[in-house]
PQR file with spaces between the fields and no chain letter, atoms N, CA, C, O and H, PARSE charges and radii, in Angstrom:
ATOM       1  N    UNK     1    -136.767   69.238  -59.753 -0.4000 1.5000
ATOM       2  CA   UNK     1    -135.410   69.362  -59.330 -0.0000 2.0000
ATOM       3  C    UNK     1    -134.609   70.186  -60.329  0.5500 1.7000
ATOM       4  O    UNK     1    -133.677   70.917  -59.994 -0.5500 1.4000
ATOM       5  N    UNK     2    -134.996   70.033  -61.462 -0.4000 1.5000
ATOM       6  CA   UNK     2    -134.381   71.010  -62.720 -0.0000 2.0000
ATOM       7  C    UNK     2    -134.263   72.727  -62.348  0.5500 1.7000
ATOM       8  O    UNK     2    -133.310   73.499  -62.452 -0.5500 1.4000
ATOM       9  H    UNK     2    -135.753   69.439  -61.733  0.4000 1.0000
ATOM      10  N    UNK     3    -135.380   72.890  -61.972 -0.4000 1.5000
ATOM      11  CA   UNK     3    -136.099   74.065  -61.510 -0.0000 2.0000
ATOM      12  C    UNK     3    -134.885   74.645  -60.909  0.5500 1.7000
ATOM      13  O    UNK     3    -134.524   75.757  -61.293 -0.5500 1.4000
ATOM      14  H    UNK     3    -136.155   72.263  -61.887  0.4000 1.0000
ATOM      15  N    UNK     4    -134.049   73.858  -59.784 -0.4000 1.5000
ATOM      16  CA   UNK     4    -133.371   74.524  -58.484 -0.0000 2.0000
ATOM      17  C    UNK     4    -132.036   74.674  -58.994  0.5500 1.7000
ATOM      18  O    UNK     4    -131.125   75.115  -58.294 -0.5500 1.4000
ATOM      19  H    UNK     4    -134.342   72.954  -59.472  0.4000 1.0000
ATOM      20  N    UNK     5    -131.867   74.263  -60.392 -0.4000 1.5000
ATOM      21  CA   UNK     5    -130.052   74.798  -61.149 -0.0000 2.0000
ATOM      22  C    UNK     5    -130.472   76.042  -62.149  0.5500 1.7000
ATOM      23  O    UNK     5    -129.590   76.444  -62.907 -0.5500 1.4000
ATOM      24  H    UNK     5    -132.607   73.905  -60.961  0.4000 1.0000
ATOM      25  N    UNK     6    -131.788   76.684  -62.196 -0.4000 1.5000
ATOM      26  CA   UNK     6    -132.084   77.511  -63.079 -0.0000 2.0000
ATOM      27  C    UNK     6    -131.585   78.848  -62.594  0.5500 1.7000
ATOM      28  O    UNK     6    -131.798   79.217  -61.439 -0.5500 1.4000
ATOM      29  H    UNK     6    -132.505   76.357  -61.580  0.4000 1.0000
ATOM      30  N    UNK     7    -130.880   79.620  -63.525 -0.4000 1.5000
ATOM      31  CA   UNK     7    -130.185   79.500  -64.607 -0.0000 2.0000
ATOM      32  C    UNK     7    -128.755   78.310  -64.595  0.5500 1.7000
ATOM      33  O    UNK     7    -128.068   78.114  -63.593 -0.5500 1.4000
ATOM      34  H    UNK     7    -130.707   79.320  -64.463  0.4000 1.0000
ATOM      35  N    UNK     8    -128.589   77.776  -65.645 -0.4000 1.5000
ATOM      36  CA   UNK     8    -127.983   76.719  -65.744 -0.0000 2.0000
ATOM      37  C    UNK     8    -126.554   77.712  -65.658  0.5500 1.7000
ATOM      38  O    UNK     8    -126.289   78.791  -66.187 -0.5500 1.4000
ATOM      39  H    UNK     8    -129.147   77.936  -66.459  0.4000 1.0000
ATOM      40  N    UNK     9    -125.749   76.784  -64.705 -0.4000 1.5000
ATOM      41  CA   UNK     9    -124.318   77.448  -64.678 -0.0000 2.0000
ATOM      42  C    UNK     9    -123.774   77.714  -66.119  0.5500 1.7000
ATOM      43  O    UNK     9    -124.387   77.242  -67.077 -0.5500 1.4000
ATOM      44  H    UNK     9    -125.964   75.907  -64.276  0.4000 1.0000
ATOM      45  N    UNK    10    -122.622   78.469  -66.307 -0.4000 1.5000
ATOM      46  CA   UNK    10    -122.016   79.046  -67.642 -0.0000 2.0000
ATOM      47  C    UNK    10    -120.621   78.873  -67.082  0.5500 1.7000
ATOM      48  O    UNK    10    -120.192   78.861  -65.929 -0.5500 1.4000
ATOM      49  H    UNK    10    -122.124   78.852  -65.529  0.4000 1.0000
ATOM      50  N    UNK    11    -120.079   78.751  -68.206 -0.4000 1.5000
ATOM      51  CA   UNK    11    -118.216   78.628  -68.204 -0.0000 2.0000
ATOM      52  C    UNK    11    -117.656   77.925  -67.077  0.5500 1.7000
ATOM      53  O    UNK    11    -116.658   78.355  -66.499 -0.5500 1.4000
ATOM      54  H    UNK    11    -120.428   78.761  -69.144  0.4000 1.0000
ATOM      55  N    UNK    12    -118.373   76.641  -66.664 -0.4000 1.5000
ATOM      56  CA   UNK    12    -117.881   76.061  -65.373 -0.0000 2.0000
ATOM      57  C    UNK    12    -118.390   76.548  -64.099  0.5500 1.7000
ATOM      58  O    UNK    12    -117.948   75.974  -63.104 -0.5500 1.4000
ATOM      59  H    UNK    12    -119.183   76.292  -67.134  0.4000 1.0000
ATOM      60  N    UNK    13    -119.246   77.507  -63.921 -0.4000 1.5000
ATOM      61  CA   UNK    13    -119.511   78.281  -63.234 -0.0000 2.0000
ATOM      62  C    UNK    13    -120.961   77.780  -62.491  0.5500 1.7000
ATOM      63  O    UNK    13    -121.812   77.749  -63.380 -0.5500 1.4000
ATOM      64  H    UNK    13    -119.605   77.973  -64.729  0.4000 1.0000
ATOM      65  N    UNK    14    -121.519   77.400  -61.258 -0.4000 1.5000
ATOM      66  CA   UNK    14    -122.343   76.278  -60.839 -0.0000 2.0000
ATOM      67  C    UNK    14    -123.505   77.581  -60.161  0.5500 1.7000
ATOM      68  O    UNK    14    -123.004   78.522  -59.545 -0.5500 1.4000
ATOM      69  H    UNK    14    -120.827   77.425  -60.536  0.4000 1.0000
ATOM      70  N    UNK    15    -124.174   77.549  -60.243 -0.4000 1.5000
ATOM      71  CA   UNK    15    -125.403   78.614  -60.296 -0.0000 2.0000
ATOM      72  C    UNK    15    -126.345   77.789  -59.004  0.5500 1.7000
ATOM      73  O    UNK    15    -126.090   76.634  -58.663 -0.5500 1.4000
ATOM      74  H    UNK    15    -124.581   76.785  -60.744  0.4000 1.0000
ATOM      75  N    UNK    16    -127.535   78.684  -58.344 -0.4000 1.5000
ATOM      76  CA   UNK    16    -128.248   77.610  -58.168 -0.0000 2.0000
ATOM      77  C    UNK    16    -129.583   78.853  -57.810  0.5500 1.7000
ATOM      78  O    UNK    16    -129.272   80.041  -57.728 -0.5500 1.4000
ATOM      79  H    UNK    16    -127.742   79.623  -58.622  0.4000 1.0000
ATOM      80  N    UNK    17    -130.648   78.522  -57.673 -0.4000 1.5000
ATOM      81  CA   UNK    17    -131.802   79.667  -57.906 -0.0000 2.0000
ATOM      82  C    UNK    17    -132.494   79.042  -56.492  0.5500 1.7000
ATOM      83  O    UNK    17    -133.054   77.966  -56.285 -0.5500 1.4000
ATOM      84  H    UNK    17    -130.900   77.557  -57.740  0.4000 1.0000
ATOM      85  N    UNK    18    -132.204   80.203  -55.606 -0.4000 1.5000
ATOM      86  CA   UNK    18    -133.072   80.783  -53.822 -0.0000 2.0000
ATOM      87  C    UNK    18    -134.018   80.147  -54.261  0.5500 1.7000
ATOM      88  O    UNK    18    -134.242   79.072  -53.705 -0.5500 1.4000
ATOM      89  H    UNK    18    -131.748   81.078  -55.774  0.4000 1.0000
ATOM      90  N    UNK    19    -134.695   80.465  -55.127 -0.4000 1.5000
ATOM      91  CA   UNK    19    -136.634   80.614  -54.995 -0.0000 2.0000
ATOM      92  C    UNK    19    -136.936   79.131  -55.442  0.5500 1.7000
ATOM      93  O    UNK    19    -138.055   78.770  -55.077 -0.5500 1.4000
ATOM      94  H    UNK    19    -134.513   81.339  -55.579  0.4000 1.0000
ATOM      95  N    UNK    20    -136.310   78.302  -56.051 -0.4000 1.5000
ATOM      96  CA   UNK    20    -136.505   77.238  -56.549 -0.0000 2.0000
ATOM      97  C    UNK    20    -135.600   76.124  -55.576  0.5500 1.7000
ATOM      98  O    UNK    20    -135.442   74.996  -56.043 -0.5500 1.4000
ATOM      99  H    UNK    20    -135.402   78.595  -56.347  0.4000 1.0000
ATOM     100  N    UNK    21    -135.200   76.342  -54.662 -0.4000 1.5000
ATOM     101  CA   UNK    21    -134.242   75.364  -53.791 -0.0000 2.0000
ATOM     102  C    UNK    21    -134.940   74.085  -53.993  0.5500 1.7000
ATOM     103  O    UNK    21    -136.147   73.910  -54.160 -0.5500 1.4000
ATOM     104  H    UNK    21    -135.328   77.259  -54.282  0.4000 1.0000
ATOM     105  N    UNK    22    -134.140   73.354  -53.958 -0.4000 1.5000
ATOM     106  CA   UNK    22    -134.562   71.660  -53.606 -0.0000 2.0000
ATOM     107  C    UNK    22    -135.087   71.334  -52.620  0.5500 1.7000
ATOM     108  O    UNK    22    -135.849   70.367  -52.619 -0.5500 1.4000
ATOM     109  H    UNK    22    -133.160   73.496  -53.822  0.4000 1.0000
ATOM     110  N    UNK    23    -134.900   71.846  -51.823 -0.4000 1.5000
ATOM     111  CA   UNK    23    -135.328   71.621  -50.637 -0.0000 2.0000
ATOM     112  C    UNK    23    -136.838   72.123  -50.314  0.5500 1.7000
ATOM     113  O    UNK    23    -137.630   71.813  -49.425 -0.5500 1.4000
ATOM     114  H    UNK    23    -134.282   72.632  -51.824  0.4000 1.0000
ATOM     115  N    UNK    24    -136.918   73.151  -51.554 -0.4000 1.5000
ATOM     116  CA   UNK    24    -138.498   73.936  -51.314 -0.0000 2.0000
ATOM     117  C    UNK    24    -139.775   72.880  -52.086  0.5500 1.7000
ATOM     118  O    UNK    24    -140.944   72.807  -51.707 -0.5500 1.4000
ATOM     119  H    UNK    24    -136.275   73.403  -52.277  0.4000 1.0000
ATOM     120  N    UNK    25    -139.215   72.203  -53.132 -0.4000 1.5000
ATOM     121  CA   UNK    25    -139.746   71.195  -53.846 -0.0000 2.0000
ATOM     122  C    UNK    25    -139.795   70.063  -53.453  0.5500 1.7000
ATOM     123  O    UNK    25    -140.805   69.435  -53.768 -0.5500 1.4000
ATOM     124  H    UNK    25    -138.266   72.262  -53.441  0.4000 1.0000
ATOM     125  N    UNK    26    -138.909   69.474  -52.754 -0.4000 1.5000
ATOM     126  CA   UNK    26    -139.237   68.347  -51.971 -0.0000 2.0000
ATOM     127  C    UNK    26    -140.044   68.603  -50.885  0.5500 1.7000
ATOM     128  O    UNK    26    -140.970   67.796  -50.804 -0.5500 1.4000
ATOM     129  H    UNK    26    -138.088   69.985  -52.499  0.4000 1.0000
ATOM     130  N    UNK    27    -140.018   69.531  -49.927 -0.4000 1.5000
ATOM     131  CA   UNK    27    -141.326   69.995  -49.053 -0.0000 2.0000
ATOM     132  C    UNK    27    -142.567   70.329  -50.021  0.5500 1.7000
ATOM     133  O    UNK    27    -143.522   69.630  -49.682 -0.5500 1.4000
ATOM     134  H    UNK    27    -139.266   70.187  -49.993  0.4000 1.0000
ATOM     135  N    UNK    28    -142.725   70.756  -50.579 -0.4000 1.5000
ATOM     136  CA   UNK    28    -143.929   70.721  -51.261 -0.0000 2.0000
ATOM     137  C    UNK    28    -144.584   69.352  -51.464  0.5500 1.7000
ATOM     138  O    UNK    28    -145.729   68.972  -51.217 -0.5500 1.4000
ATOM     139  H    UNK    28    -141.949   71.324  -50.854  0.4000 1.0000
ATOM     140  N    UNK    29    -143.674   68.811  -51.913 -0.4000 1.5000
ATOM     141  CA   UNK    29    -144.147   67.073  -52.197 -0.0000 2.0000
ATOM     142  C    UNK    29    -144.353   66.246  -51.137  0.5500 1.7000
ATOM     143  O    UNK    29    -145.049   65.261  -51.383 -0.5500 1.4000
ATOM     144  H    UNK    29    -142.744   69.120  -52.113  0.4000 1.0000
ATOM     145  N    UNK    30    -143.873   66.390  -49.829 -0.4000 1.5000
ATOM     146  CA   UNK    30    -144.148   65.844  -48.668 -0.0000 2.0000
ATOM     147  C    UNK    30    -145.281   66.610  -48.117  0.5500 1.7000
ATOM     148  O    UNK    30    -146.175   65.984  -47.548 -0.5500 1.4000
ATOM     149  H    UNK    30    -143.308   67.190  -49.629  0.4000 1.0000
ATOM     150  N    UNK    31    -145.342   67.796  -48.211 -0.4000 1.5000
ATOM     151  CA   UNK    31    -147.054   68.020  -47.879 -0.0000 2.0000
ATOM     152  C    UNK    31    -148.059   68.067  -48.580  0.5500 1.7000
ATOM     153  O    UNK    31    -149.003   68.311  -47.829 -0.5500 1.4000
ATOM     154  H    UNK    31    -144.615   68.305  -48.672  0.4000 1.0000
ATOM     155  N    UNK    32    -148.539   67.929  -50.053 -0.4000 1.5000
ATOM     156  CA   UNK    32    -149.369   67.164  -50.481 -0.0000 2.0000
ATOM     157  C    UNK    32    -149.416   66.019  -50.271  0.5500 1.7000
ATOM     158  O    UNK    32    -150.533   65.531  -50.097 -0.5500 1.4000
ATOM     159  H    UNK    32    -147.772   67.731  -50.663  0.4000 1.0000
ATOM     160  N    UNK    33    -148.046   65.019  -50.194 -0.4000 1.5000
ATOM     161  CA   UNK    33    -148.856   63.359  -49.907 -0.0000 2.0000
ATOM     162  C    UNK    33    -149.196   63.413  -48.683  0.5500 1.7000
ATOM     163  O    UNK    33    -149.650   62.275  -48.573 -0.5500 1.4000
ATOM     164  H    UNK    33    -147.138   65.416  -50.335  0.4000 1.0000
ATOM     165  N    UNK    34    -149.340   63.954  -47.511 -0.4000 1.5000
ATOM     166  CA   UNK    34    -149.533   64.331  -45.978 -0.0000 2.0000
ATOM     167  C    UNK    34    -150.711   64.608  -46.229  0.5500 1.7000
ATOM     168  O    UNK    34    -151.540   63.715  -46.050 -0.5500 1.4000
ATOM     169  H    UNK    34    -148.971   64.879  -47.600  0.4000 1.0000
ATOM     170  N    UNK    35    -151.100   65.753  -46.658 -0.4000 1.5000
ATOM     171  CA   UNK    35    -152.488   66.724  -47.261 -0.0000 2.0000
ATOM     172  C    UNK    35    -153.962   65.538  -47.526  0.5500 1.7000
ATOM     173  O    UNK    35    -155.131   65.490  -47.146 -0.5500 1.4000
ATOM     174  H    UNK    35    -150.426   66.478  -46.804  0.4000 1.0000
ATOM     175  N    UNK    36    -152.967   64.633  -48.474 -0.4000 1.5000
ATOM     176  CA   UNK    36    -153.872   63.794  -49.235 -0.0000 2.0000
ATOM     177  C    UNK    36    -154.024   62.541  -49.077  0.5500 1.7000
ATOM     178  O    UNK    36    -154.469   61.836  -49.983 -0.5500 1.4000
ATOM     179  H    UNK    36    -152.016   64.671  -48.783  0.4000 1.0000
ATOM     180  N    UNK    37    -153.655   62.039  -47.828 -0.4000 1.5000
ATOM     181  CA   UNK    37    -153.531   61.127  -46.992 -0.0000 2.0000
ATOM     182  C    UNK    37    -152.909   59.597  -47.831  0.5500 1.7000
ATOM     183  O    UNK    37    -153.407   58.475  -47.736 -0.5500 1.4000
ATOM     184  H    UNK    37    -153.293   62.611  -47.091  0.4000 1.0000
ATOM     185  N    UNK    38    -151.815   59.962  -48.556 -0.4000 1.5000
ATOM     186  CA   UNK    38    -151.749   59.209  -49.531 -0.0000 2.0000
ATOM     187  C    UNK    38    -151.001   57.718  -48.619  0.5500 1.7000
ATOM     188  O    UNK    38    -150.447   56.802  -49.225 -0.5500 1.4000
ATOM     189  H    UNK    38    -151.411   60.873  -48.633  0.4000 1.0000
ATOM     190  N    UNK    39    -151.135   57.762  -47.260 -0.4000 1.5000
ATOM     191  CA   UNK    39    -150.490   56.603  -46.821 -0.0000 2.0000
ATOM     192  C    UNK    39    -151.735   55.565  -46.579  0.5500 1.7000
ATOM     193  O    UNK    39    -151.756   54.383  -46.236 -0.5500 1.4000
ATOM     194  H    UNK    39    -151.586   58.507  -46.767  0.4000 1.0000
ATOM     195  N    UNK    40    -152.822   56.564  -46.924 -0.4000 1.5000
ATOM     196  CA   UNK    40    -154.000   55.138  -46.774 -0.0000 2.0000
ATOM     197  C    UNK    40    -153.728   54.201  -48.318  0.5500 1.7000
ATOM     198  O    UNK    40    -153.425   53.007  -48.322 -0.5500 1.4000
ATOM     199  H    UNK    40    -152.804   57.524  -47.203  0.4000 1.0000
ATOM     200  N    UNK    41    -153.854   54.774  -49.160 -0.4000 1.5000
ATOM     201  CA   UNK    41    -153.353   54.103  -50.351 -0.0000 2.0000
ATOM     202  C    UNK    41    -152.306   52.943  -50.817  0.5500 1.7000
ATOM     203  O    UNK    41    -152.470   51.854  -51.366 -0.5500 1.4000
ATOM     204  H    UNK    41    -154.100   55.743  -49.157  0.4000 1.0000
ATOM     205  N    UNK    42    -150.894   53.816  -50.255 -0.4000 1.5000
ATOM     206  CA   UNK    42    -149.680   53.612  -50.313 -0.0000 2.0000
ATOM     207  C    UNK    42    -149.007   52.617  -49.975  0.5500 1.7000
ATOM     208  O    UNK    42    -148.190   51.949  -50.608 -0.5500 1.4000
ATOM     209  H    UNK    42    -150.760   54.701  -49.809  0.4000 1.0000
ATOM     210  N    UNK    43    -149.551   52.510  -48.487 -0.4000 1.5000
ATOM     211  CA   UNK    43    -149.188   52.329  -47.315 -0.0000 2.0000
ATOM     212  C    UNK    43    -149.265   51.417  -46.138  0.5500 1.7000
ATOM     213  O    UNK    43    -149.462   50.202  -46.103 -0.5500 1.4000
ATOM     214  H    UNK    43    -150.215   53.052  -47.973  0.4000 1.0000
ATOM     215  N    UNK    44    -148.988   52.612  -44.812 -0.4000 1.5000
ATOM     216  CA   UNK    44    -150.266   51.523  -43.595 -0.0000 2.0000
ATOM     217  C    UNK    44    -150.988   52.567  -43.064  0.5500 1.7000
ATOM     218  O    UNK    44    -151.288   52.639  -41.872 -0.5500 1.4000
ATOM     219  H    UNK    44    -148.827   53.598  -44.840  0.4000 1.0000
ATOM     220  N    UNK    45    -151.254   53.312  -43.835 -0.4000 1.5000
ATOM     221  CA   UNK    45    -152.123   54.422  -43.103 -0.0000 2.0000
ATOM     222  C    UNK    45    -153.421   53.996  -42.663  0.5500 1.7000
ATOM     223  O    UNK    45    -153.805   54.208  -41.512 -0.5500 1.4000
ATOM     224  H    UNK    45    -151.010   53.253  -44.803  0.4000 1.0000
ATOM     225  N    UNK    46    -154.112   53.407  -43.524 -0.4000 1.5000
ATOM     226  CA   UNK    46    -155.288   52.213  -42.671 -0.0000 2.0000
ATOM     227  C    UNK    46    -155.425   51.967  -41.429  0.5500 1.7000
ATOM     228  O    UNK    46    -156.363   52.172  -40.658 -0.5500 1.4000
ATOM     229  H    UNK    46    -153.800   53.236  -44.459  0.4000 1.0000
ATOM     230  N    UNK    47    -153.934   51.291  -41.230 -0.4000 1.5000
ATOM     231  CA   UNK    47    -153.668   50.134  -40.137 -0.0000 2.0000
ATOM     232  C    UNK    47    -153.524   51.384  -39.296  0.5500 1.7000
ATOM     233  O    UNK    47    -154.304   51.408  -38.344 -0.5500 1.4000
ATOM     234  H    UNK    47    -153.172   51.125  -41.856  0.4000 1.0000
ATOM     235  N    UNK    48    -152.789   52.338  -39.400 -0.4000 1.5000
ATOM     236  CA   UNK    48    -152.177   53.039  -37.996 -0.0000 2.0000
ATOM     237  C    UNK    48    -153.566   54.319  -37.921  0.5500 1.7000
ATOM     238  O    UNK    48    -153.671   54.857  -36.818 -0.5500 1.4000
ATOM     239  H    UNK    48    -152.156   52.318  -40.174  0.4000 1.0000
ATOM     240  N    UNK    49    -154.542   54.769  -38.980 -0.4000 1.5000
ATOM     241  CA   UNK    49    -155.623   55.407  -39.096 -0.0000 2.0000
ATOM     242  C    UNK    49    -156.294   54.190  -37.486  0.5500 1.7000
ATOM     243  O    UNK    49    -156.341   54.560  -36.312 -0.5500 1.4000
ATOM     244  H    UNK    49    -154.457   54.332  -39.875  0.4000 1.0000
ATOM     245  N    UNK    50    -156.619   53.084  -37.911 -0.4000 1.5000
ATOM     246  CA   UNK    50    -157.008   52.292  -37.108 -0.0000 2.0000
ATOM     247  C    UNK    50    -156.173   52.434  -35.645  0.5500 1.7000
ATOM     248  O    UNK    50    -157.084   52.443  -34.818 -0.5500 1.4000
ATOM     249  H    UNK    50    -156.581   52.783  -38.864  0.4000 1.0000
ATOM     250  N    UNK    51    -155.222   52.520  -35.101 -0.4000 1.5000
ATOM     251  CA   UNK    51    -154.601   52.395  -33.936 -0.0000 2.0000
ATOM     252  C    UNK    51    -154.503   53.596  -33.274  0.5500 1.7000
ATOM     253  O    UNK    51    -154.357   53.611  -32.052 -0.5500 1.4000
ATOM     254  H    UNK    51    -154.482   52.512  -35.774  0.4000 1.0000
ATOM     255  N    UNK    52    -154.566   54.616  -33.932 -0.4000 1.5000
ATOM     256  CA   UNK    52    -154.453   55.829  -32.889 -0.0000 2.0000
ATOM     257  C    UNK    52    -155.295   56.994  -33.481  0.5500 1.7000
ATOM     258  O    UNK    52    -155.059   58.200  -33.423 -0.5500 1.4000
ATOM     259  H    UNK    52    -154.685   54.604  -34.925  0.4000 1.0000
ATOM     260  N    UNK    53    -156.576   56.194  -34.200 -0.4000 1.5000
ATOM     261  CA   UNK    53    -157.699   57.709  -34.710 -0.0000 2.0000
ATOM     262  C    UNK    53    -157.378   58.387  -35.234  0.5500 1.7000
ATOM     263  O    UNK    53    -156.323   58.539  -35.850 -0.5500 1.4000
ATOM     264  H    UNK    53    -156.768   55.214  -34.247  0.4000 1.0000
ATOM     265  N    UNK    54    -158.425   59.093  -35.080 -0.4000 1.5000
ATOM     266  CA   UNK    54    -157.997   60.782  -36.065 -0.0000 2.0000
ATOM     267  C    UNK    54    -157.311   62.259  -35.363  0.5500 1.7000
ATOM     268  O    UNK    54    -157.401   63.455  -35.641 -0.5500 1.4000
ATOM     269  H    UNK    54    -159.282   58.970  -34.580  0.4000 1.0000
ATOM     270  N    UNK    55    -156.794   61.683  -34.606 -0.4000 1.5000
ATOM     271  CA   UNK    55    -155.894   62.457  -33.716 -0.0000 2.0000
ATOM     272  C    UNK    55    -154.962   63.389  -34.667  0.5500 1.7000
ATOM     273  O    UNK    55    -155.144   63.653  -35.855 -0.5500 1.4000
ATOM     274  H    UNK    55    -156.721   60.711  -34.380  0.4000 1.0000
ATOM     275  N    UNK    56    -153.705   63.895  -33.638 -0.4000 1.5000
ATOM     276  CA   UNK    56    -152.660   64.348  -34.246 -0.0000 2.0000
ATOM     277  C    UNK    56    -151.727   63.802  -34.777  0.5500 1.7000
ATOM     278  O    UNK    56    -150.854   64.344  -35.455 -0.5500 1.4000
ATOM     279  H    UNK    56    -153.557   63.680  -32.673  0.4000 1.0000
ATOM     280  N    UNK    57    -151.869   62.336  -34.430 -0.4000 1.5000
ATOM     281  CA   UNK    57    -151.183   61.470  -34.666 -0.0000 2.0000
ATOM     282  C    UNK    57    -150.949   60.703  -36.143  0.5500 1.7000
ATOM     283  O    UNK    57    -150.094   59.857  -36.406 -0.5500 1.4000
ATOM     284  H    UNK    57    -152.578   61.896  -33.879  0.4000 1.0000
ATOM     285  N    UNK    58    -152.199   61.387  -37.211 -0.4000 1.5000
ATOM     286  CA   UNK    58    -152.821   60.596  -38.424 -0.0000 2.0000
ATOM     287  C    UNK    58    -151.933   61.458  -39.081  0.5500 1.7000
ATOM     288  O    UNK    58    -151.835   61.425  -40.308 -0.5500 1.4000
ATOM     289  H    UNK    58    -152.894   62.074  -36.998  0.4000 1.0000
């Protein structure tokens, strides 16, 4: 999240860096735990792995 104020505002002045958006870093982080099925772990990914397969639905 640091990343997305880089360069740090100056003289009161509130900056914020395109390429680093917050929004680009929090998607990143929601598709690795997606990626890496981290709701079997986490979760109930088990339980709902169990209820509707390996569909599109997992």
């Amino acid at each position: 999240m640091y990343l997305a104020e880089i360069p740090i505002g100056r003289s009161g002045q509130d900056f914020t860096n395109p390429i680093f958006d917050s929004h680009w870093i929090e998607a990143l982080g929601l598709i690795v735990l997606a990626t890496t099925l981290a709701g079997d772990t986490w979760g109930l990914g088990k339980w709902w792995g169990r209820k509707v397969g390996d569909g599109i639905l997992r």
